[in-house]
TORNUFI-284514 format. One record per residue (C-alpha): x, y, z. Coordinates in steps of 0.1 Angstrom, whole numbers, plus 5000, padded with zeros to 4 digits. Each point is the difference from the previous one (the first is absolute). Layout:
BEGIN
<atom><xx>X</xx><yy>Y</yy><zz>Z</zz></atom>
...
//
This chain:
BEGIN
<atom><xx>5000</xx><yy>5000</yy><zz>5000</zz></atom>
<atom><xx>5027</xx><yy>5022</yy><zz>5008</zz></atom>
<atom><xx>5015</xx><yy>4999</yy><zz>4970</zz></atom>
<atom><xx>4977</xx><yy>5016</yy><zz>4984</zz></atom>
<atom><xx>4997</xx><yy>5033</yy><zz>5020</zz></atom>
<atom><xx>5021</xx><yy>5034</yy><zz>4993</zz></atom>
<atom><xx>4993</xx><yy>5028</yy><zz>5020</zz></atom>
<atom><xx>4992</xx><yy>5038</yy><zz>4984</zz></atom>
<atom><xx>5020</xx><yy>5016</yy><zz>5027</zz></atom>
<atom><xx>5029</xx><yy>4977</yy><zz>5005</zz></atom>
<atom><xx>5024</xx><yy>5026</yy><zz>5018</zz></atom>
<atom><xx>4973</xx><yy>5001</yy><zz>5031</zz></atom>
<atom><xx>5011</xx><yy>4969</yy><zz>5008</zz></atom>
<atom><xx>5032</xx><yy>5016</yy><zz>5017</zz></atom>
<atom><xx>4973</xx><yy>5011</yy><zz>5028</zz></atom>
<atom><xx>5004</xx><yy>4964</yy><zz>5010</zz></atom>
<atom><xx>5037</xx><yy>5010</yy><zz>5015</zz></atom>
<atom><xx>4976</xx><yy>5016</yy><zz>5028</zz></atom>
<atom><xx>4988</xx><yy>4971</yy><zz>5016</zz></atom>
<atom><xx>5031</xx><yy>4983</yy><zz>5009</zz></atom>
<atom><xx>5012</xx><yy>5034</yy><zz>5012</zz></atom>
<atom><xx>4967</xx><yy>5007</yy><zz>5023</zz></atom>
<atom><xx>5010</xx><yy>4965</yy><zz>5014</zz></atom>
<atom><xx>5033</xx><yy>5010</yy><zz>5012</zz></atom>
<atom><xx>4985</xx><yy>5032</yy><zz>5011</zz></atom>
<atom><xx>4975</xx><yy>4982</yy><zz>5018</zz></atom>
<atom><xx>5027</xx><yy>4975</yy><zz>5019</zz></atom>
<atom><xx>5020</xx><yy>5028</yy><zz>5011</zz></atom>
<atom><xx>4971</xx><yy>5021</yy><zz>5011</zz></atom>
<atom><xx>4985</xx><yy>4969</yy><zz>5024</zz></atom>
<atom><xx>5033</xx><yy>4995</yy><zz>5014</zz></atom>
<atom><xx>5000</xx><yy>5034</yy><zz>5013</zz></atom>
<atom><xx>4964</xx><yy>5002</yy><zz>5009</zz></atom>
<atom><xx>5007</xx><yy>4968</yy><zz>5024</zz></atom>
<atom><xx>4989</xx><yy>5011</yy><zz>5041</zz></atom>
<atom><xx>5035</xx><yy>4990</yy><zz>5025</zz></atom>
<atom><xx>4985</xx><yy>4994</yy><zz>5037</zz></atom>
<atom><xx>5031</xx><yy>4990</yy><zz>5026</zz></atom>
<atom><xx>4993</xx><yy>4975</yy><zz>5025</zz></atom>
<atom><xx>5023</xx><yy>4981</yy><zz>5019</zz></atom>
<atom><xx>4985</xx><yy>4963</yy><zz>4989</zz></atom>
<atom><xx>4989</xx><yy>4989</yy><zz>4967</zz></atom>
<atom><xx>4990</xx><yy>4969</yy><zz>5012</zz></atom>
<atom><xx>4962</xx><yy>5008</yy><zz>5002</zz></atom>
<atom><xx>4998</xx><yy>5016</yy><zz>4962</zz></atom>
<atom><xx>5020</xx><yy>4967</yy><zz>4987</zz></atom>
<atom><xx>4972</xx><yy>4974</yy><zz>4999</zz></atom>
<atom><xx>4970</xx><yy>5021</yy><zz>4985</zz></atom>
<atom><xx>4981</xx><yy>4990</yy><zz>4977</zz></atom>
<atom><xx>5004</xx><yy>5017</yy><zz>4961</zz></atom>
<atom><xx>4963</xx><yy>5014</yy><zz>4993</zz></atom>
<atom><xx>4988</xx><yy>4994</yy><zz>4963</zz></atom>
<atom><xx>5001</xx><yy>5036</yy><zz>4997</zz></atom>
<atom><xx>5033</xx><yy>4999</yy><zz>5007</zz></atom>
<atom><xx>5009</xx><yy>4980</yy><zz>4972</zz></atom>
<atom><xx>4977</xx><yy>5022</yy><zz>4977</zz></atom>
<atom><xx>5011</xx><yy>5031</yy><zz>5014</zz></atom>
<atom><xx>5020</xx><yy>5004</yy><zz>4964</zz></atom>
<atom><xx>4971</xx><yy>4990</yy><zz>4977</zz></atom>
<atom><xx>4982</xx><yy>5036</yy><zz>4999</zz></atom>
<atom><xx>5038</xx><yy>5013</yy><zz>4984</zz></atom>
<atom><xx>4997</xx><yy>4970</yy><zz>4974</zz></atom>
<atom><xx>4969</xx><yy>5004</yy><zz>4989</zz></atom>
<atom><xx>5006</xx><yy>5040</yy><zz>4992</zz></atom>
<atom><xx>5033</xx><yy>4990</yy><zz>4986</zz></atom>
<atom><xx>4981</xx><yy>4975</yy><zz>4977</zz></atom>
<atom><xx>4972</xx><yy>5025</yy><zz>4991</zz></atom>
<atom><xx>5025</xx><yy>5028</yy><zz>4989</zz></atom>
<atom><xx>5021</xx><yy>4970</yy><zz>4983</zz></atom>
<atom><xx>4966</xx><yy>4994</yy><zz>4979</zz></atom>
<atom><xx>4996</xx><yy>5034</yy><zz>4991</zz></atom>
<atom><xx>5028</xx><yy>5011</yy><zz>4992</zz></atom>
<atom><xx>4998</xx><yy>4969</yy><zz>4971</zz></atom>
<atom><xx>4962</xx><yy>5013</yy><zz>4988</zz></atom>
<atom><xx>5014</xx><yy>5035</yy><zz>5000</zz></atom>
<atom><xx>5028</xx><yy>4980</yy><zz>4975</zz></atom>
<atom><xx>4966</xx><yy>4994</yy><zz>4981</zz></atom>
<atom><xx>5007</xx><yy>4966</yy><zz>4992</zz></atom>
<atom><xx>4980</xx><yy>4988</yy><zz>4966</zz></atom>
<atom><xx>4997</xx><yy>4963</yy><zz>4982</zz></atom>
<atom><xx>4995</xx><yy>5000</yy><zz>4965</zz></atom>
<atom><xx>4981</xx><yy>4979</yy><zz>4970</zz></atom>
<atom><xx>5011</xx><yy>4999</yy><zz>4968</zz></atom>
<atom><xx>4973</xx><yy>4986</yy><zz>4969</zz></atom>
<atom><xx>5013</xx><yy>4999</yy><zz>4961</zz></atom>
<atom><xx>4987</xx><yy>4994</yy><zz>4970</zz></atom>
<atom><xx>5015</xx><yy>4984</yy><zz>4971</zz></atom>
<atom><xx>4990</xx><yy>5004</yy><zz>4962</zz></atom>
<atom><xx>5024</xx><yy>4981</yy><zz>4983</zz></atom>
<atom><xx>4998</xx><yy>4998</yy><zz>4959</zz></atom>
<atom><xx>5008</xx><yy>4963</yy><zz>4995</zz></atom>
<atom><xx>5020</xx><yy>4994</yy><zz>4964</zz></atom>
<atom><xx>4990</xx><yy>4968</yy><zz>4983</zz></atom>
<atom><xx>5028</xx><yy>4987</yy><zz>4976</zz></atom>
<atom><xx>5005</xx><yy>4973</yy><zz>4974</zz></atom>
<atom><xx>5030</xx><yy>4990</yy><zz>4982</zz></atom>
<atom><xx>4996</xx><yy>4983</yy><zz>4970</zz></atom>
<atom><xx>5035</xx><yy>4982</yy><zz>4989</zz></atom>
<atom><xx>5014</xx><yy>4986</yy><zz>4973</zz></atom>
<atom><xx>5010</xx><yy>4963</yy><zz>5001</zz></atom>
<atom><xx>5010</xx><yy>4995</yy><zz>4963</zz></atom>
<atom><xx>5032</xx><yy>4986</yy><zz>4986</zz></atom>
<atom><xx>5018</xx><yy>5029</yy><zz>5001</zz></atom>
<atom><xx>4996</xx><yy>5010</yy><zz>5034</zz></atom>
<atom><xx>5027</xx><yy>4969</yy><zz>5004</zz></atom>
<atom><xx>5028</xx><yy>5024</yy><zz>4981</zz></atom>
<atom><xx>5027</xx><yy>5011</yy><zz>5024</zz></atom>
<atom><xx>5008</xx><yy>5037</yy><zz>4991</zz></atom>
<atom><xx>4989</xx><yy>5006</yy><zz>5037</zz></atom>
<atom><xx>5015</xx><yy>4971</yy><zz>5029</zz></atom>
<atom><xx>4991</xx><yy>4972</yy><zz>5003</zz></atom>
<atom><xx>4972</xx><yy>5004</yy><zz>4973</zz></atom>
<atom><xx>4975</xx><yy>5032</yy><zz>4993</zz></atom>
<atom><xx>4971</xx><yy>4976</yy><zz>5016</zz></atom>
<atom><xx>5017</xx><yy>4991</yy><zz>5029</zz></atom>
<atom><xx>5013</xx><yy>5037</yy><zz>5007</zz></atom>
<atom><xx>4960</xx><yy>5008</yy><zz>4990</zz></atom>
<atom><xx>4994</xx><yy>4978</yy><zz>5026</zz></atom>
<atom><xx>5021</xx><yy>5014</yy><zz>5029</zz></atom>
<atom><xx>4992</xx><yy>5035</yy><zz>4997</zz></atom>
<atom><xx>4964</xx><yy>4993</yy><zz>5000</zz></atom>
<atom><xx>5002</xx><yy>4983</yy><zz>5027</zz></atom>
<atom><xx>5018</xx><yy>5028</yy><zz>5019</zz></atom>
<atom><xx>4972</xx><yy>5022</yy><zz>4986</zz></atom>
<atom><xx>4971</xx><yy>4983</yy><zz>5020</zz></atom>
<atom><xx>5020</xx><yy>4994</yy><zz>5031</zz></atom>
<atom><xx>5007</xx><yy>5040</yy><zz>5005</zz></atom>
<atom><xx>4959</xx><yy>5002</yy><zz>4990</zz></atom>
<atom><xx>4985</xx><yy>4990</yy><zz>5031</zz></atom>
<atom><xx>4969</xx><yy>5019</yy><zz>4997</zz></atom>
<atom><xx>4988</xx><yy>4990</yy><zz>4969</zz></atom>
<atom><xx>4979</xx><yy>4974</yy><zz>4979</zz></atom>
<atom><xx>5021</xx><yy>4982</yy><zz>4975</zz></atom>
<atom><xx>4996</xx><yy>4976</yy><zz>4970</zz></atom>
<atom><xx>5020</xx><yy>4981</yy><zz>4975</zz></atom>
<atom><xx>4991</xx><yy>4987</yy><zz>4957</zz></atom>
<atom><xx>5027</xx><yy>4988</yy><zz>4982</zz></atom>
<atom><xx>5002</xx><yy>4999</yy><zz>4963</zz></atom>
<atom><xx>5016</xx><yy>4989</yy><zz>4971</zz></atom>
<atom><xx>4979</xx><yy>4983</yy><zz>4973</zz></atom>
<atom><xx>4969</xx><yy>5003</yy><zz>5017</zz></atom>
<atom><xx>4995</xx><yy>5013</yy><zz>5039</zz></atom>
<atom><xx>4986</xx><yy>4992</yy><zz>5029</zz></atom>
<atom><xx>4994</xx><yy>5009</yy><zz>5039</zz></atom>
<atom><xx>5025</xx><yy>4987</yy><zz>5020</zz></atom>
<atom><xx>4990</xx><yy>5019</yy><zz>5033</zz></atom>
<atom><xx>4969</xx><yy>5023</yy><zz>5004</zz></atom>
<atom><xx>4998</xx><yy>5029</yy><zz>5020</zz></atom>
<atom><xx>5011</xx><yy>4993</yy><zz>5033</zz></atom>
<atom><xx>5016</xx><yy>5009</yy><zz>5031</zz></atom>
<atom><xx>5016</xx><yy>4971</yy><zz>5008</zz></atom>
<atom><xx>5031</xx><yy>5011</yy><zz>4989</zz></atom>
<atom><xx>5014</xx><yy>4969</yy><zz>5008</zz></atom>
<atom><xx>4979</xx><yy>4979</yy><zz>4974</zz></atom>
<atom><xx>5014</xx><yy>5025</yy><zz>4976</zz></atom>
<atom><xx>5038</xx><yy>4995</yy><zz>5010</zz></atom>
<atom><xx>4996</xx><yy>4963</yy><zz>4993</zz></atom>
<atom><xx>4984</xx><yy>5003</yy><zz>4964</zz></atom>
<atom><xx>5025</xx><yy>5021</yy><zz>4992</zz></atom>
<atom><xx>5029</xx><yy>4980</yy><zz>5009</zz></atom>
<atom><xx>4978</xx><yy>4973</yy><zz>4983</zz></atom>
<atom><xx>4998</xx><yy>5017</yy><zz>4968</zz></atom>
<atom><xx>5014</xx><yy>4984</yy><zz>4973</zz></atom>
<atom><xx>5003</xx><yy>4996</yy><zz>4959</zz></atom>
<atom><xx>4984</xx><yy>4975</yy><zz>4985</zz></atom>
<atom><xx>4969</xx><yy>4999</yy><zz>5020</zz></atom>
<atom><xx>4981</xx><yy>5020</yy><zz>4967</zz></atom>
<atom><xx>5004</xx><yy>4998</yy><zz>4969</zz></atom>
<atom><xx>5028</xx><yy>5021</yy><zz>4987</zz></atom>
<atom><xx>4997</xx><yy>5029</yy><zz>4983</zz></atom>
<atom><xx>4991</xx><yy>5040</yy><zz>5009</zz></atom>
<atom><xx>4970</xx><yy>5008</yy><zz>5006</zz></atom>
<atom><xx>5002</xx><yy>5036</yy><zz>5014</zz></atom>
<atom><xx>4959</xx><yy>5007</yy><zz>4992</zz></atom>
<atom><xx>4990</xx><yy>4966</yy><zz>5019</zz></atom>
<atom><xx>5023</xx><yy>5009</yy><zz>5027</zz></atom>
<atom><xx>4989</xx><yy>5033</yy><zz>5010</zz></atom>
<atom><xx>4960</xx><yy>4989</yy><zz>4991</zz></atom>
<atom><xx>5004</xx><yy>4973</yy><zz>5026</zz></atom>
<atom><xx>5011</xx><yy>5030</yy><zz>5027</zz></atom>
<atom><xx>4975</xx><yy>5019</yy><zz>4990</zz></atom>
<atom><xx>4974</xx><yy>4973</yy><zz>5009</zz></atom>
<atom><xx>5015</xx><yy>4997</yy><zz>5032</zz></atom>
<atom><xx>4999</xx><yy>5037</yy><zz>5010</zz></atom>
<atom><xx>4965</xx><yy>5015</yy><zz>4983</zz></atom>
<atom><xx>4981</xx><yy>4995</yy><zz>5028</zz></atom>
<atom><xx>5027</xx><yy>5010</yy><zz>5025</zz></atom>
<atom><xx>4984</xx><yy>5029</yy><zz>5021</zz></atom>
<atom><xx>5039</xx><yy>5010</yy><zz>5009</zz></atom>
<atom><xx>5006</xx><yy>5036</yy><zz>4995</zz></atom>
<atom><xx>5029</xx><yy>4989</yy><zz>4982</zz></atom>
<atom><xx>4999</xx><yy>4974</yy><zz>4974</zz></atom>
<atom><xx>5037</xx><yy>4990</yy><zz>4984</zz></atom>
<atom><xx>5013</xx><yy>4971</yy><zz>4978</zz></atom>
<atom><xx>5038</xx><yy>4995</yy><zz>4996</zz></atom>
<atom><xx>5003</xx><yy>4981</yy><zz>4965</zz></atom>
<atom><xx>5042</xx><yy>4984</yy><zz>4994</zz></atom>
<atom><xx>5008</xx><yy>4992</yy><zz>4965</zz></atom>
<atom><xx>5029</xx><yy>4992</yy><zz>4981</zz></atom>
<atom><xx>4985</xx><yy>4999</yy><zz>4966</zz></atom>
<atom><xx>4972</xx><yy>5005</yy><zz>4970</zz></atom>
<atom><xx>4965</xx><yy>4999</yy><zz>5000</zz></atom>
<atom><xx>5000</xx><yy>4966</yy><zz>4979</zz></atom>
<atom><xx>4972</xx><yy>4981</yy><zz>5015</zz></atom>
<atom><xx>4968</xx><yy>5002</yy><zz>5020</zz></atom>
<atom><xx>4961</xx><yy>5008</yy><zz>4989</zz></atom>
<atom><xx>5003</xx><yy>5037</yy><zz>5015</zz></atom>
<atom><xx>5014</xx><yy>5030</yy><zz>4988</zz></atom>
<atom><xx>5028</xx><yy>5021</yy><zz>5021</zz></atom>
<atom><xx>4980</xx><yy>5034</yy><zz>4992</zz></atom>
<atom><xx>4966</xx><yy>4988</yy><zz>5005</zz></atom>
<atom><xx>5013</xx><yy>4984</yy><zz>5034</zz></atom>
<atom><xx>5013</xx><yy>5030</yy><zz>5011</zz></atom>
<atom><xx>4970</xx><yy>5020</yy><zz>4991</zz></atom>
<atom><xx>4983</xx><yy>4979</yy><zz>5021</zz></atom>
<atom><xx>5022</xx><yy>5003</yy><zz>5027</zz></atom>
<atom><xx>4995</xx><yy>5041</yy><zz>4998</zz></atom>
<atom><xx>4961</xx><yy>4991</yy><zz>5003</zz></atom>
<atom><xx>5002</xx><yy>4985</yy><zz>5030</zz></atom>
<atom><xx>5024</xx><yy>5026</yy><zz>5019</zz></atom>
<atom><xx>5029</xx><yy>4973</yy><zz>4998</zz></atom>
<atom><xx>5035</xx><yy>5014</yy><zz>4993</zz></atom>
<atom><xx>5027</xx><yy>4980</yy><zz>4986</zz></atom>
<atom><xx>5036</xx><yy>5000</yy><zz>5003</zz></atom>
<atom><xx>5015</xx><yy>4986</yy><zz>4971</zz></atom>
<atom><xx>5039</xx><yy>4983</yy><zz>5007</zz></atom>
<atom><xx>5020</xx><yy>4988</yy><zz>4965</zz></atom>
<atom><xx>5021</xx><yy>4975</yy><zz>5015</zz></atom>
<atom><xx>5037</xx><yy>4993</yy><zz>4976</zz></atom>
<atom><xx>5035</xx><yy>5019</yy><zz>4995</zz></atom>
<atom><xx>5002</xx><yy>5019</yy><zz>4966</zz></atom>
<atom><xx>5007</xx><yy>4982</yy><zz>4970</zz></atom>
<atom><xx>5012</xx><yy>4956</yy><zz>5005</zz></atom>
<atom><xx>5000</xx><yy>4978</yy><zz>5034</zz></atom>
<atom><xx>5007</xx><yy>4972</yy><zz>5005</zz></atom>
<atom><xx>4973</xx><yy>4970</yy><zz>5000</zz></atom>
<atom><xx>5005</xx><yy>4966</yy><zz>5012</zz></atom>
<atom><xx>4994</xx><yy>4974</yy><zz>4969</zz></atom>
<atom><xx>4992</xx><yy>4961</yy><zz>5006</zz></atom>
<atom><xx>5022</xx><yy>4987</yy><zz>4969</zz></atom>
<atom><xx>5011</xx><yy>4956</yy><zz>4997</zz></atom>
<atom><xx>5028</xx><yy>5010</yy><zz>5020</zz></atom>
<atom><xx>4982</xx><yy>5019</yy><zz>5026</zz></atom>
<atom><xx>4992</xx><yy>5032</yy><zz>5014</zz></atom>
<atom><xx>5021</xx><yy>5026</yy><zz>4981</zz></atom>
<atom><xx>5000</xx><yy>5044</yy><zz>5005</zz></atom>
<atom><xx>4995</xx><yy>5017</yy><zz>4969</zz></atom>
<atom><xx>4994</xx><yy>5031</yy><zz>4993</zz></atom>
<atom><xx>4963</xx><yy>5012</yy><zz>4988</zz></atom>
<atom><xx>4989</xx><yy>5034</yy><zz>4990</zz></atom>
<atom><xx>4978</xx><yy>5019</yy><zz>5024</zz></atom>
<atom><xx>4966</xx><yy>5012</yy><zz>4989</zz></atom>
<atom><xx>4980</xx><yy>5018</yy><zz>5022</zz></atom>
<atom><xx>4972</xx><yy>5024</yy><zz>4987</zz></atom>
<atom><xx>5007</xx><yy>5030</yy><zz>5017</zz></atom>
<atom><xx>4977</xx><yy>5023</yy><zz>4981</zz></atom>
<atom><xx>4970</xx><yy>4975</yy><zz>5008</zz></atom>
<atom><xx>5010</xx><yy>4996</yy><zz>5038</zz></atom>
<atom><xx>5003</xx><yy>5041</yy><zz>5002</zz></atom>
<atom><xx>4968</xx><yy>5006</yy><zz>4983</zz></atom>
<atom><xx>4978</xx><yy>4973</yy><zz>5020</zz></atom>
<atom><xx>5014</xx><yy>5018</yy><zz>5035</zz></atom>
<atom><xx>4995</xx><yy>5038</yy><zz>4987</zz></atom>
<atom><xx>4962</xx><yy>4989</yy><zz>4987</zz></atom>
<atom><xx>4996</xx><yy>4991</yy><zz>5039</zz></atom>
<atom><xx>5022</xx><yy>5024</yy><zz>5020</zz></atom>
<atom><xx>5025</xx><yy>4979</yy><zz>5005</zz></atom>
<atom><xx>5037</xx><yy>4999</yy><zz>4991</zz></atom>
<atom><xx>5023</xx><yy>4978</yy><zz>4981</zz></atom>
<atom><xx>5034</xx><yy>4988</yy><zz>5014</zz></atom>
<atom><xx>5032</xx><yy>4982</yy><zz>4981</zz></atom>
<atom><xx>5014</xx><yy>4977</yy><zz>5021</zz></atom>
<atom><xx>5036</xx><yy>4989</yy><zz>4985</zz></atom>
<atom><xx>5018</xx><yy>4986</yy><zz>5039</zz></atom>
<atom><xx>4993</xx><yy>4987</yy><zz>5030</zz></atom>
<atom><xx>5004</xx><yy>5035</yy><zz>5011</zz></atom>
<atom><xx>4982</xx><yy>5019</yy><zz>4978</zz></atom>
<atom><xx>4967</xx><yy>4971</yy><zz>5009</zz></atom>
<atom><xx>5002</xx><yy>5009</yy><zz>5033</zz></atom>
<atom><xx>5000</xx><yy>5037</yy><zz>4995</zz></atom>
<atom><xx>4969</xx><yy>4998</yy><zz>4980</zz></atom>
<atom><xx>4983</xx><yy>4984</yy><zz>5023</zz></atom>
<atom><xx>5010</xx><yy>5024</yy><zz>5029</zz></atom>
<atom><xx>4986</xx><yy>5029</yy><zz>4980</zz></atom>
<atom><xx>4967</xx><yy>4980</yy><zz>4996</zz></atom>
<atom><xx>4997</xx><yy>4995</yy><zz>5037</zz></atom>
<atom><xx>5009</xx><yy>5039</yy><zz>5006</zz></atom>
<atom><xx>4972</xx><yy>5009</yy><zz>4973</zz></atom>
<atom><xx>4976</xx><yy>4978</yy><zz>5015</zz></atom>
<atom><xx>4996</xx><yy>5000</yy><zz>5039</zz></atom>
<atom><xx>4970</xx><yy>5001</yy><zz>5019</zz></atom>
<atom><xx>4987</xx><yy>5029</yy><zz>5019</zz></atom>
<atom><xx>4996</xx><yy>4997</yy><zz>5033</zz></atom>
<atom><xx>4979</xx><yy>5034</yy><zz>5020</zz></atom>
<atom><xx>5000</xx><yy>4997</yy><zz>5036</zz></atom>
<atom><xx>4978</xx><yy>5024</yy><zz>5021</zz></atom>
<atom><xx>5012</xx><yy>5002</yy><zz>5037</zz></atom>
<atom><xx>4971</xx><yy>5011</yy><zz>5025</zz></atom>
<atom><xx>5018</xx><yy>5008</yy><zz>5034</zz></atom>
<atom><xx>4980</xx><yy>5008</yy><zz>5030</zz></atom>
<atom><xx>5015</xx><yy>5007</yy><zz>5039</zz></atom>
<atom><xx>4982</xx><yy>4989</yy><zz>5028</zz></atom>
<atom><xx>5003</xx><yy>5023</yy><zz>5029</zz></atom>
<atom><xx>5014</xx><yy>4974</yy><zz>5036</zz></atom>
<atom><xx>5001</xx><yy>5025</yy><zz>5027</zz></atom>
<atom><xx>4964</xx><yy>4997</yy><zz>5012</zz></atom>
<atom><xx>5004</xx><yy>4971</yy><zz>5021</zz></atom>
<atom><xx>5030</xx><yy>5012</yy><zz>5015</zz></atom>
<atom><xx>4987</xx><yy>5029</yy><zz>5010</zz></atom>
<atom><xx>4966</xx><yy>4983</yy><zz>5012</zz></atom>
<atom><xx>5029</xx><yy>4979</yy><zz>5024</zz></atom>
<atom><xx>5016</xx><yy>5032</yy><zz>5009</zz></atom>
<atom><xx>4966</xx><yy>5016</yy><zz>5016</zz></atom>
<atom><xx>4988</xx><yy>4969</yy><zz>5015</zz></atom>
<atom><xx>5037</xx><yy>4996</yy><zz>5015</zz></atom>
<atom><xx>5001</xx><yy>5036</yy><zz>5017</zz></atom>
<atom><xx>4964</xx><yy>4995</yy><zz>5008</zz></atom>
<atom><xx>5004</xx><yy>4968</yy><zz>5023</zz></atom>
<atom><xx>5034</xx><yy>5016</yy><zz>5010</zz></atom>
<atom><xx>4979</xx><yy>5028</yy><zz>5010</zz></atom>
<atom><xx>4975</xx><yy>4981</yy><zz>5018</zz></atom>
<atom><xx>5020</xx><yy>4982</yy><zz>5017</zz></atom>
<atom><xx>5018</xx><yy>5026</yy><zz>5018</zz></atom>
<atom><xx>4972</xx><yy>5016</yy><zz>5009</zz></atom>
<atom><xx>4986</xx><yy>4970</yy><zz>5018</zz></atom>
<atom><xx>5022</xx><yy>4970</yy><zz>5009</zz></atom>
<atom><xx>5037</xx><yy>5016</yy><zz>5001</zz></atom>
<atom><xx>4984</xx><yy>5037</yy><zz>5010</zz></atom>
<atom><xx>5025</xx><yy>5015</yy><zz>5023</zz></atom>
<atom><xx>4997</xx><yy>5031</yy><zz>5026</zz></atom>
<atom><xx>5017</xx><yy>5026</yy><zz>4974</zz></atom>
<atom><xx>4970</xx><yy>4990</yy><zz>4971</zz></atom>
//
């Protein structure tokens, strides 16, 4: 309980110094105020009996000591407080549609462009607390791997799962970002926000890149559009009659395409040529979309120094009775 009390006049407190310096006062004063009677035997005073009165001949002093100990603390004005807040927070719902073709395998960034993919989403939904996330992957065709969700861990575990060859290959950018699309139209997030990865071409799918993204603007949803591949060859892991063998492949990636489809929804295209430069990207992307969180702080002090000062009263009141009837003396 205590620790919840401050006190609007703190510095009164140094009143308290008084009390232990009326109790000296008082000590010395009673020594002095003691009668000295000679007699020449003691022997008669030696076995009387203490009266109770004796023993509470001290109490009256304690009991004004403790009143002015009491007031001096309500004149401290000690206060408790409660504290209510409100939160509004703008939750951010977010999808990342991947690409799990072939060429996600080639190793222009370490170990392989879907394995970095991999990692740095991973980091993305772990520093993401706070918000619904979902994952389609595509290649040849696409599907929902995870749908919106806030079990963030469900999501760390497809993604490590995610793989090439579950899909037919191919690149279908259009199916990829229609299948987010699906997942986030009736999202009632103030913020609705697919991530599409691609190395390559639109070269496959039933749905085209523009109308996709037209959609996309439709339904609020803004899309961050990341070209994934160095500039010019990398090299791509072939399976030849003597084995796995690098060579190097030329890197395609429509940029003008990937631009276009995040400027139709407000979004913003990124190139993403290293480790490095993947994890940038995706730093800016968690910079431009964070939740906002309002919090409205109602504080309101409780004034404590009503009791004390109901103690003080009834204190000096009993104090005073009491000296006026059971420890009256001949100078009252």
């Amino acid at each position: 309980m205590l620790e919840n009390i401050e006190f609007a006049n703190p510095k009164l407190l140094w009143l308290l110094l008084l009390v232990p310096a009326l109790i000296v006062w008082y000590i010395l004063r009673h020594k002095k105020q003691e009668a000295s009677l000679s007699f020449s035997d003691l022997k008669g005073f030696v076995k009387l009996p203490k009266t109770w009165k004796a023993y509470l001949r001290h109490l009256l002093f304690a009991m004004k000591m403790a009143a002015l100990a009491l007031l001096i603390v309500a004149l401290a004005r000690p206060q408790s407080s409660s504290t209510n807040s409100t939160s509004n927070i703008e939750g951010i719902d977010i999808v990342m549609a991947m690409d799990v073709s072939g060429s996600m395998l080639a190793r222009d960034l370490k170990p392989d462009r879907l394995t970095a993919a991999k990692n740095v989403a991973s980091d993305f939904v772990k520093n993401r607390p706070g918000d619904r996330m979902g994952l389609v992957i595509f290649s040849g065709e696409s599907f929902t791997q995870v749908p919106l969700t806030t079990d963030h861990g469900v999501m760390l575990n497809m993604l490590a799962e995610m793989k090439n060859g579950l899909i037919d290959d191919g690149t279908a950018i259009g199916d990829g970002l229609a299948t987010a699309i699906s997942r986030l139209k009736d999202s009632e997030a103030v913020s609705k926000v697919v991530i599409l990865l691609t190395d390559g071409m639109n070269n496959a799918g039933s749905v085209d890149p523009y109308t996709a993204a037209e959609i996309a603007k439709l339904y609020g949803i803004r899309v961050y559009t990341i070209g994934v591949g160095s500039y010019g060859t990398a090299p791509y892991p072939v399976q030849t009659p003597f084995g796995t063998q690098i060579q190097q492949m030329k890197v395609e990636i429509d940029e003008k395409l990937l631009s276009n489809m995040a400027a139709i929804t407000g979004g913003k295209y990124f190139r993403a040529t290293s480790n490095q430069k993947l994890d940038e990207i995706y730093d800016e992307i968690d910079k431009l979309e964070r939740s906002k969180i309002e919090v409205t702080e109602f504080r309101r002090l409780h004034e404590e120094f009503y009791p004390l000062v109901a103690w003080a009263l009834a204190l000096l009141l009993v104090e005073f009775l009491l000296r006026k009837t059971i420890f009256r003396t001949l100078t009252d």
